[in-house]
C-alpha positions as CSV (number, residue, x, y, z in Angstrom):
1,X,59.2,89.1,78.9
2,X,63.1,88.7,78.2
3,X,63.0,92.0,76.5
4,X,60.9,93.6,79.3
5,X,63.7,92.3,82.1
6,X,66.8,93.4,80.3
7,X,65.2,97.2,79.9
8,X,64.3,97.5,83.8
9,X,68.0,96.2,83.8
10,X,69.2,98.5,81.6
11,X,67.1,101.6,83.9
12,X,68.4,99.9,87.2
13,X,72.0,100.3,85.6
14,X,71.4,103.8,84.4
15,X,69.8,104.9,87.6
16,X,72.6,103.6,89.5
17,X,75.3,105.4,87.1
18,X,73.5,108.6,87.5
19,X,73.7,108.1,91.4
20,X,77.5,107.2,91.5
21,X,78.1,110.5,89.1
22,X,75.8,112.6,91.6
23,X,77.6,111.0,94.7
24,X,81.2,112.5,92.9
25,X,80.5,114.9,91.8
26,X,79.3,116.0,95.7
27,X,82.3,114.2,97.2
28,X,84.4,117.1,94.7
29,X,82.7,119.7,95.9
30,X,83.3,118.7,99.7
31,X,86.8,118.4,98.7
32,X,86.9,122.0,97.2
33,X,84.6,123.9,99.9
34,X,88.0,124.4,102.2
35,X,89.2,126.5,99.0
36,X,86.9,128.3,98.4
37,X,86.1,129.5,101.8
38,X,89.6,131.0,101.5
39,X,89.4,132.0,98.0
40,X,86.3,133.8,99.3
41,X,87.7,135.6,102.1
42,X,91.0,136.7,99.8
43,X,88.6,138.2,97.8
44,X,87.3,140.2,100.6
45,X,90.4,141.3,101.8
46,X,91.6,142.5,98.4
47,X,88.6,144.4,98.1
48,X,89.1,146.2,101.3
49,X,92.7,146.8,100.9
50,X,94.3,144.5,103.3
51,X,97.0,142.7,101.5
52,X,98.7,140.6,104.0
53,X,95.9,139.0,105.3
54,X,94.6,138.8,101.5
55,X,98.0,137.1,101.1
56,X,97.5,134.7,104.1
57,X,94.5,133.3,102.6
58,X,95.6,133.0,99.3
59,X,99.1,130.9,100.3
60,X,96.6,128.7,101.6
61,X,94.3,127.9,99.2
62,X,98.1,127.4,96.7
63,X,98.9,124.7,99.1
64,X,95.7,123.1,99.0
65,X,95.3,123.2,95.0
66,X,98.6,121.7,94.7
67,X,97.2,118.9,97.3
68,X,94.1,118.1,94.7
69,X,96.9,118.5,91.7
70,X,98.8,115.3,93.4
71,X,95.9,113.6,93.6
72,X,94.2,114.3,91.0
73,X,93.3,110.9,90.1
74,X,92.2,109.6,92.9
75,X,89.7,112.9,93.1
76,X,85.5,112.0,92.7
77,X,85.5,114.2,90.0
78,X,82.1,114.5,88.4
79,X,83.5,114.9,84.5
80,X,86.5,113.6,82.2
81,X,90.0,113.5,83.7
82,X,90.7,115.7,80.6
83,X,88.1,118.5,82.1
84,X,89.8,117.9,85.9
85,X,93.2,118.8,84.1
86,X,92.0,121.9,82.4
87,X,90.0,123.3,85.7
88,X,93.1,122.2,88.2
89,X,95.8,124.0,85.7
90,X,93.9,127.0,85.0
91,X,92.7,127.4,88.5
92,X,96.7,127.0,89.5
93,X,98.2,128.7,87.1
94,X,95.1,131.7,87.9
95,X,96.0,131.4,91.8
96,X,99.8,132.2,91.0
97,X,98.8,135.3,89.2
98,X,96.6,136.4,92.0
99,X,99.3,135.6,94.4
100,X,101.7,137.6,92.5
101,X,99.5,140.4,91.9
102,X,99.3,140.6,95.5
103,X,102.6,140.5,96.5
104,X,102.9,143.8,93.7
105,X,100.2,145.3,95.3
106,X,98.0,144.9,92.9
107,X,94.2,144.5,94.4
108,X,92.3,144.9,90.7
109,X,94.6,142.4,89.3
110,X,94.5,140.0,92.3
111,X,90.4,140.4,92.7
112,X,89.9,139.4,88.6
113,X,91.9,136.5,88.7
114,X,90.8,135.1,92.1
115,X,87.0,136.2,90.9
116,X,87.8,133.8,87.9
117,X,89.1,131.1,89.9
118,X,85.4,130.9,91.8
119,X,83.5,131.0,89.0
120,X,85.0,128.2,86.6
121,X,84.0,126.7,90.1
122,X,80.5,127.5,90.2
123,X,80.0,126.7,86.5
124,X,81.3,123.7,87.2
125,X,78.8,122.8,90.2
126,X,75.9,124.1,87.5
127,X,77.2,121.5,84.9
128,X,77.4,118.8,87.4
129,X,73.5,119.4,88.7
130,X,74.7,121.0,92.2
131,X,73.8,124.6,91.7
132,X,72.7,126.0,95.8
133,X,72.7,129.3,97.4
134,X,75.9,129.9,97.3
135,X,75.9,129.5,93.6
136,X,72.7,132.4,93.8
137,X,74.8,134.5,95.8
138,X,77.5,134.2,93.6
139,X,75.3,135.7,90.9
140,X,74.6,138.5,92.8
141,X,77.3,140.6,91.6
142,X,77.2,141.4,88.4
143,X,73.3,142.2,88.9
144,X,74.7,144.7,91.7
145,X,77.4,145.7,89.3
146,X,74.5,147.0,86.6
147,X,72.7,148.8,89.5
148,X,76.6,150.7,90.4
149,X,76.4,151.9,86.8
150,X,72.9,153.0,86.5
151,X,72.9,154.4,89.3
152,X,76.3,156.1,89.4
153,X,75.2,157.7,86.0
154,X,71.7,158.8,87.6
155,X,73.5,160.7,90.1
156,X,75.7,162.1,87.9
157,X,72.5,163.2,85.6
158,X,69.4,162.6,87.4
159,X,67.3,162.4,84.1
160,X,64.6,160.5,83.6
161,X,66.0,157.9,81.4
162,X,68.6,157.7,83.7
163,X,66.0,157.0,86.3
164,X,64.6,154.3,84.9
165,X,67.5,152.9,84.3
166,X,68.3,152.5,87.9
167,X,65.0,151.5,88.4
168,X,65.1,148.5,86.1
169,X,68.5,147.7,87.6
170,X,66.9,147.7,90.9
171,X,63.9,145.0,90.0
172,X,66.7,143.0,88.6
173,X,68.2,142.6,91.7
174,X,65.8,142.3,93.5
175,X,64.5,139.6,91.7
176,X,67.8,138.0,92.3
177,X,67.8,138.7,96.1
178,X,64.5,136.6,96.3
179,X,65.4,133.8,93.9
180,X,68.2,133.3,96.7
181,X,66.2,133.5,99.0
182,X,64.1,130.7,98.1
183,X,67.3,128.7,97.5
184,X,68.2,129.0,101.2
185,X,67.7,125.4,102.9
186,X,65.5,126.3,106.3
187,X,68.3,126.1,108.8
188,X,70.0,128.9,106.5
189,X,67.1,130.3,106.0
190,X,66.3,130.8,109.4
191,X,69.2,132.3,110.8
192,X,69.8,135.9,111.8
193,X,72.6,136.9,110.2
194,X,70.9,135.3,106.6
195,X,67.8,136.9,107.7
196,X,69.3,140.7,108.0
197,X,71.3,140.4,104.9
198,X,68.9,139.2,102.4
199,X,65.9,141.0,103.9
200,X,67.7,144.3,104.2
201,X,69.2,144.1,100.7
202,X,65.6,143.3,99.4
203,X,63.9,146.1,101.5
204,X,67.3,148.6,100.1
205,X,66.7,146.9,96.5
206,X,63.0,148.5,97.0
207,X,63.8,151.8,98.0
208,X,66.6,152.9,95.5
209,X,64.2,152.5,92.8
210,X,61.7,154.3,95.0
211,X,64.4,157.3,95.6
212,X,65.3,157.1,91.9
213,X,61.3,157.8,90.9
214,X,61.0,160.8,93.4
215,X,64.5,162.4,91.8
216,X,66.1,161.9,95.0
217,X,70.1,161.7,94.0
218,X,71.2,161.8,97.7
219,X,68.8,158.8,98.7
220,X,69.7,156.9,95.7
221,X,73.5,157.0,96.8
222,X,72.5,156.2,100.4
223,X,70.5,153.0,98.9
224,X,73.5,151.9,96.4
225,X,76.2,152.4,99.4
226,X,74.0,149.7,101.6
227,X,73.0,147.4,98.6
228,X,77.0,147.2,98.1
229,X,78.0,146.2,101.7
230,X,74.8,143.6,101.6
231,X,76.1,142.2,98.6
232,X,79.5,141.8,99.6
233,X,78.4,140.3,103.2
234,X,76.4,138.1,102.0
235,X,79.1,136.8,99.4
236,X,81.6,136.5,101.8
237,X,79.6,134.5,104.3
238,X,76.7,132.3,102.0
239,X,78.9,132.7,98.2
């Protein structure tokens, strides 16, 4: 009976642990969201060109690592102080370079390094059990990024290996799409703006491998021009 006591003890112990861990490693997140928001949109603007407002977004989210840096250990952070030292120094010293690279003018530079920034972020929500939709959207890109290529290549050379190629590329991402899809909580889920992005980048997903099977170059770069702005929209307003 002792023994029997002392292992639902043990479970109750555990159970709680495993609670406290979730309940940091959710706090961190919440504590991080302001960031990425603007690490987000800094990406969008250094996509599109605009470097001051790029700039703007990315002074911000400096002065707001710096604020986790001070308090580091004080932060509910879901893993070893060790791994919140790592993730904060990289992610700073990552952030200068993109701020630097912006201030040269350099958006390829400044998109890699604030790119890196968001994903040791999302790997780290995956590690820590707290992978969403925003994590799914995330992933989008480099699914879209193999579609670019095989379908940049079809168009250059609409063969048919090049064809199924894009094809292929297409189901991938499609496959994607809906996996986020079904990520989506139902207030998300149900909103407009989700609703046109996701089900217009499914329907597009469909039809450039549709265009791509009836040797239709011109269609196939309508399809990968609209599967590009869905991809991007929907990262910068659900990644």
């Amino acid at each position: 009976m002792r023994c029997i006591i002392a292992l639902l003890t043990l479970l109750a112990c555990s159970t709680l642990a495993l609670g406290a861990e979730s309940d940091g490693a959710k706090d961190f997140a919440s504590a991080m969201e302001p960031i990425m928001a603007n690490l987000r949109t800094a990406a969008s603007y250094t996509r599109t060109g605009n470097i001051a407002l790029a700039q703007m977004e990315t002074e911000e989210a400096v002065t707001a690592w710096k604020r986790l840096e001070t308090n580091a250990s004080s932060l509910p952070f879901p893993q070893t102080p060790a791994t919140l030292t790592e993730f904060l120094s990289q992610g700073s010293q990552r952030l200068g370079a993109a701020a630097h690279a912006l201030d040269s003018g350099d958006n390829v530079s400044a998109g890699r390094d604030l790119h890196l920034i968001r994903q040791s972020f999302h790997q780290l929500r995956r590690q820590s059990g707290l992978y969403d939709l925003g994590d799914c959207v995330f992933e989008i890109a480099p699914a879209m990024e193999k579609l670019r290529v095989a379908a940049s290549s079809y168009g250059e050379q609409p063969a048919p290996a090049h064809a199924e190629d894009t094809v292929a590329a297409a189901s991938a991402l499609r496959d994607r799409l809906q996996r986020c899809n079904d990520w989506a909580r139902a207030d998300v889920a149900e909103r407009n703006e989700f609703r046109r992005l996701i089900d217009g980048a499914i329907a597009s997903s469909s039809e450039i491998a549709h265009a791509a099977m009836a040797g239709d170059g011109p269609l196939v770069h309508r399809y990968l021009i609209e599967l590009q702005s869905y991809a991007q929209l929907l990262d910068f307003r659900f990644g």
